[in-house]
N, C-alpha and C positions, 0 to 999 in steps of 0.2 A: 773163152775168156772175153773176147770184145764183146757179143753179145749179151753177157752178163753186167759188162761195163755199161753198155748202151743202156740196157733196160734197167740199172742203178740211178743213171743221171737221167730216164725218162722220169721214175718211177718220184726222185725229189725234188724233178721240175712240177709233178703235176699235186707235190704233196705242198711244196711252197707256195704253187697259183691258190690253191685251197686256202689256206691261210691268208693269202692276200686277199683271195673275196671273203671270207667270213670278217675281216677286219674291215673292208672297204662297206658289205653289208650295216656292220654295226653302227658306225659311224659315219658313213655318206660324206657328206661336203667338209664334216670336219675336219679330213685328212685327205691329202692330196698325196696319194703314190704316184712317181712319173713312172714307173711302166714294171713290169714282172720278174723282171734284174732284181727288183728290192727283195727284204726280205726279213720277218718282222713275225716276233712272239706272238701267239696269236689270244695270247692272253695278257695281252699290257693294257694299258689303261688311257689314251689320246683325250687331252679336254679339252680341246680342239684349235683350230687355225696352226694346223701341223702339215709337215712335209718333209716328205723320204724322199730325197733326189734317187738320180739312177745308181743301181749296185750299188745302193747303200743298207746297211744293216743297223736293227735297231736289236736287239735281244735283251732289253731292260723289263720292269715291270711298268713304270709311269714316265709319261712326257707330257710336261707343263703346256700350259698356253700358248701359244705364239712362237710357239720353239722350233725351228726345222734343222736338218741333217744333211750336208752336202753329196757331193757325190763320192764313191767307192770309201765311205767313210764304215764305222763298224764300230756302234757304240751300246754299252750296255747300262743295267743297274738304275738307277733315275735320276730322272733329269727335269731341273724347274722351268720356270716359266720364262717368258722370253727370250731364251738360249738361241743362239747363232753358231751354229757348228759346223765348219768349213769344209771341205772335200777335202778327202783322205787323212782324216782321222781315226786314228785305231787304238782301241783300249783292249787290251789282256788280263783279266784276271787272274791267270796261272802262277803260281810260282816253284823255282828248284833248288834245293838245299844244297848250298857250298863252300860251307863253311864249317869247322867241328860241331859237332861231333861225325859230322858225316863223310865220304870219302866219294861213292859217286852222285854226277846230276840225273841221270837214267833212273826217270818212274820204276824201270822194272826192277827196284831192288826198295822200293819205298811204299809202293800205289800196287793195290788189286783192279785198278783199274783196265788194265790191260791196251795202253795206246797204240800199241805198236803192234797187237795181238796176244803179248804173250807176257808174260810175269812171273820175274821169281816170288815177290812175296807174297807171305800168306797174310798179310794182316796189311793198312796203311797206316806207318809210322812216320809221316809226313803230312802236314798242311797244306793240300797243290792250290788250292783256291782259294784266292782272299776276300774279305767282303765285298761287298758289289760295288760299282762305282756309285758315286753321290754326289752331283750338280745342281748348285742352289740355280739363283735365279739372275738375268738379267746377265749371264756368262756370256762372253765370247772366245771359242777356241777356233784360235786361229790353222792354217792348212798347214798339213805334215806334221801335227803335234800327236808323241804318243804317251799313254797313259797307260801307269803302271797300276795292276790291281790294287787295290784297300785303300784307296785315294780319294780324299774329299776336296770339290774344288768351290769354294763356298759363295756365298751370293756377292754379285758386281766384279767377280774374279774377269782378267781377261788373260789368256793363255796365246804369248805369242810364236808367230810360224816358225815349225822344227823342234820347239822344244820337247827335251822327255819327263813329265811330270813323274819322281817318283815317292813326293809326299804331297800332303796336303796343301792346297793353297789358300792363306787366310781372305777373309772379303774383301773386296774391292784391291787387292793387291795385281798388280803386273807384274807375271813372272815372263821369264825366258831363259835360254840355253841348256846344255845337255852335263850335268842332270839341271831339271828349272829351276831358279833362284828368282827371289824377289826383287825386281828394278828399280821399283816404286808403287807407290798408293794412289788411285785416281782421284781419291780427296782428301782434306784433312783429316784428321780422327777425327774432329767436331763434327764433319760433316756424314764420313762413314756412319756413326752410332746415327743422326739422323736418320738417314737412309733404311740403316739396319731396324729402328724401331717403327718408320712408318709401314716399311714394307708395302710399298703400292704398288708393286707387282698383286697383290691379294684385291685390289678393288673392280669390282664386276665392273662389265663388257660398256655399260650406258655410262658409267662416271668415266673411262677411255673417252668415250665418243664426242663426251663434255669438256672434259679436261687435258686433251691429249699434246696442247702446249704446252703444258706443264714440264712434260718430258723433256722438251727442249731448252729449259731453264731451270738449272740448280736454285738458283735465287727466288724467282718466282714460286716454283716449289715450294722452299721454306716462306715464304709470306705465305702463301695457300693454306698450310698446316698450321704456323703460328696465328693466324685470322678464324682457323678451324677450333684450335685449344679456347683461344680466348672466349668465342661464343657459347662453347661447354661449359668454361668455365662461371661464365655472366648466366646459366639455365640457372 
């Protein structure tokens, strides 16, 4: 038994490093792994200035630009660009029926899955997994926040520390507490639907390089854009 144990946790240590060099191969400098603890689909999609801190999990398909993952955090589904995702963050897809029509929460009477090894049912008359997670852009989830499957947390969202996301969070909203509820809006609606229509998280790496005060000024921003329309407009 222990030597079966052993040569188990050899056998997905060396299946995980695998994965870790075929990713780090592919992508080189664009993504920074701190070290073999991580552990990461090996079919997602990084477009770069990414980072998997230590024992952290990504299991999603796509991560945005500028986006990194704290440590022993464990996040799935996609996730946009400039995202800031704090240590010890953990998202579940799973879900268990408890409510009528049904009587137990035990897969084995719902799922042919077999989690536990073994299963009464013949068929799955249950939904265990919900859609993937989905993180627009420019998000901050804060440490100790957990997220419940089929959850959209949309772009300028900021999730703060402890809370349990178990719906959607609309854009640029601050939610918190368990279950999260929204606090406040980081800006007016005039200024949201701004935001929301420029979307300059979408502007390549050289207009950052040029522009990247901009960032630091909501106001200056809007003069930028409205200075941009009007010369469209005057072509």
């Amino acid at each position: 038994m222990i030597q079966k144990l052993v040569k188990n946790r050899l056998t997905t240590w060396f299946r995980n490093f695998m994965n870790l060099l075929k990713v780090k191969l592919r992508y080189g400098d664009k993504i920074i792994i701190q070290n073999t603890s991580c552990r990461i689909n090996p079919k997602a999609v990084f477009e770069g200035a990414n980072k998997l801190s230590n024992n952290s999990t990504f299991s999603g398909s796509l991560m945005g630009y500028g986006t990194y993952i704290g440590h022993d955090s464990d996040i799935g589904g996609v996730i946009g660009r400039f995202c800031c995702i704090a240590p010890y963050v953990q998202y579940n897809p799973g879900s268990h029926p408890f409510t009528p029509p049904y009587t137990a929460v035990s897969p084995m009477f719902y799922s042919t899955s077999k989690q536990c090894g073994v299963t009464f049912a013949t068929e799955n008359v249950f939904k265990e997994y919900l859609k993937p997670l989905k993180i627009g852009n420019d998000v901050w989830i804060q440490q100790d926040v957990f997220i419940c499957g089929g959850v959209e947390i949309s772009d300028g969202a900021i999730v703060l520390a402890g809370a349990v996301v178990t719906k959607d969070v609309p854009p640029y909203a601050i939610v918190g507490g368990v279950p999260a509820k929204v606090i406040r809006f980081r800006y007016d609606e005039e200024t949201i639907q701004f935001l929301l229509h420029i979307k300059w998280w979408n502007n390549d790496i050289e207009w950052f390089k040029k522009n990247w005060r901009l960032l630091n000024d909501i106001n200056k921003l809007k003069e930028y854009y409205a200075k941009k329309d009007k010369e469209m407009a005057n072509e």
